[in-house]
MARPA-499350 format. One record per residue (C-alpha): residue in one letter; x, y, z. Coordinates in steps of 0.05 Angstrom, whole numbers, padded with zeros to 5 digits, always signed. Layout:
REM MARPA-499350
AXYZ;...
This chain:
REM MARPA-499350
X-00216-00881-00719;X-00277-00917-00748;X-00313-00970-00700;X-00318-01042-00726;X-00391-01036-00746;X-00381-00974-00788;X-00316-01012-00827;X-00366-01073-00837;X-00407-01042-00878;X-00357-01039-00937;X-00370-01094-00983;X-00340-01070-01037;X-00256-01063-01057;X-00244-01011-01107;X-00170-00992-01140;X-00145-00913-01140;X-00106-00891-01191;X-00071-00828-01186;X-00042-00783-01238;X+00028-00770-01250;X+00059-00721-01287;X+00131-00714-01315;X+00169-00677-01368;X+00181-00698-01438;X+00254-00698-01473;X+00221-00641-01521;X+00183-00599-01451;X+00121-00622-01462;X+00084-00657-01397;X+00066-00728-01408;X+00013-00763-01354;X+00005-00824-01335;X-00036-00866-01290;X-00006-00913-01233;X-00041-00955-01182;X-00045-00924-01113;X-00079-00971-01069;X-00142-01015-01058;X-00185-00983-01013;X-00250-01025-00969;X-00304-00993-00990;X-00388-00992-01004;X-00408-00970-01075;X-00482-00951-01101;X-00514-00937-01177;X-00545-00879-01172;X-00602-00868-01217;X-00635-00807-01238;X-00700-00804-01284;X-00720-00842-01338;X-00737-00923-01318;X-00709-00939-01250;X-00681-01005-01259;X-00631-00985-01303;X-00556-00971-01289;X-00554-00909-01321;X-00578-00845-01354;X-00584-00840-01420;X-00599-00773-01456;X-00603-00757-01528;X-00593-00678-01533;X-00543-00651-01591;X-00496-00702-01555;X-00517-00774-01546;X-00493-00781-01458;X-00493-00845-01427;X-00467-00833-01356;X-00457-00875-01304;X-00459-00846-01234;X-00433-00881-01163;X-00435-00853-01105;X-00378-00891-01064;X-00362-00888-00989;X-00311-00898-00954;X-00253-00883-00902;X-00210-00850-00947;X-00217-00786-00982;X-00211-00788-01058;X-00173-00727-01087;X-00208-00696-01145;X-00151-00723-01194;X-00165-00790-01178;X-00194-00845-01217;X-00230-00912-01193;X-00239-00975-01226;X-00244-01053-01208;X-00299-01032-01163;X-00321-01105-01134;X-00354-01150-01076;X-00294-01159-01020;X-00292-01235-01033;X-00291-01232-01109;X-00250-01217-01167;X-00302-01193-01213;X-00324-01128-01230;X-00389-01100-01208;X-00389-01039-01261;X-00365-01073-01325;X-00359-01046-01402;X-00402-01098-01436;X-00388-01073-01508;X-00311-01082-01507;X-00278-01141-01511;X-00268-01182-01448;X-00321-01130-01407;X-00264-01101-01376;X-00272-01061-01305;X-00311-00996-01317;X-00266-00930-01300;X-00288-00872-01261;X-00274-00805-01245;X-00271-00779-01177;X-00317-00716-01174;X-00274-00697-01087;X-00299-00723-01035;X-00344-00703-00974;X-00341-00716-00896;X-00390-00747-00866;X-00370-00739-00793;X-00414-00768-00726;X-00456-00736-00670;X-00393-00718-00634;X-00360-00680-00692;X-00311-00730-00711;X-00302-00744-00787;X-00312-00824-00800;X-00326-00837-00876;X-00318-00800-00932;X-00372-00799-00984;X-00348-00783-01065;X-00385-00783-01129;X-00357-00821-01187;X-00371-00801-01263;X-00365-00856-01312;X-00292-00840-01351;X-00314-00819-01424;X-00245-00854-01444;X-00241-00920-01414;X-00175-00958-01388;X-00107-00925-01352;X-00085-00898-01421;X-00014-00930-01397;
């Protein structure tokens, strides 16, 4: 059970989608995504080297990498499988993390890397804390 100041803390809504898996006419498995819920929640960039104000870090190695990392928390654990996306203020309908070169900047989608308790004094677990990984393929794939 979370106390009222804990739960207030979650300005942010962000959408799960979970995978699901089923069998093909020829055998093959063919996935899909599906919306699971909308969960309260309170979402943070982080950044890591380079200039701090940006939103993410860029790298040019053999492989150009532009990843976006969030670290998101919240009362519900996130299975590893999961993905998150629509991440936005609780009394709004637009995206915080959007992709500004596609058309119509649609919600940016993340991967769930598990999540981690985070549990109080007494031993109890109240939040959950998970790191999301920018989805090299955007969108449900649906």
């Amino acid at each position: 059970m979370t106390s009222c100041v804990l739960t207030a803390r979650y300005a942010f809504l962000a959408d799960i989608w979970k995978k699901i898996l089923t069998m093909g006419k020829s055998g093959q498995m063919v996935s899909r995504w599906e919306k699971e819920k909308t969960i309260p929640c309170f979402a943070e960039t982080i950044v890591d080297g380079g200039i701090r104000v940006a939103g993410t870090t860029e790298r040019i190695e053999q492989k150009y990498y532009n990843i976006d990392w969030v670290k998101l928390t919240s009362t519900v654990p996130l299975r590893r499988s999961d993905r998150v996306t629509n991440i936005r203020p609780y009394n709004s309908t637009q995206a915080a993390w959007v992709e500004e070169e596609l058309t119509g900047s649609p919600p940016t989608w993340f991967n769930s890397n598990g999540s981690a308790p985070i549990s109080d004094p007494f031993g109890r677990v109240v939040e959950y804390k998970t790191l999301l990984e920018r989805a090299e393929v955007q969108g449900s794939g649906n």
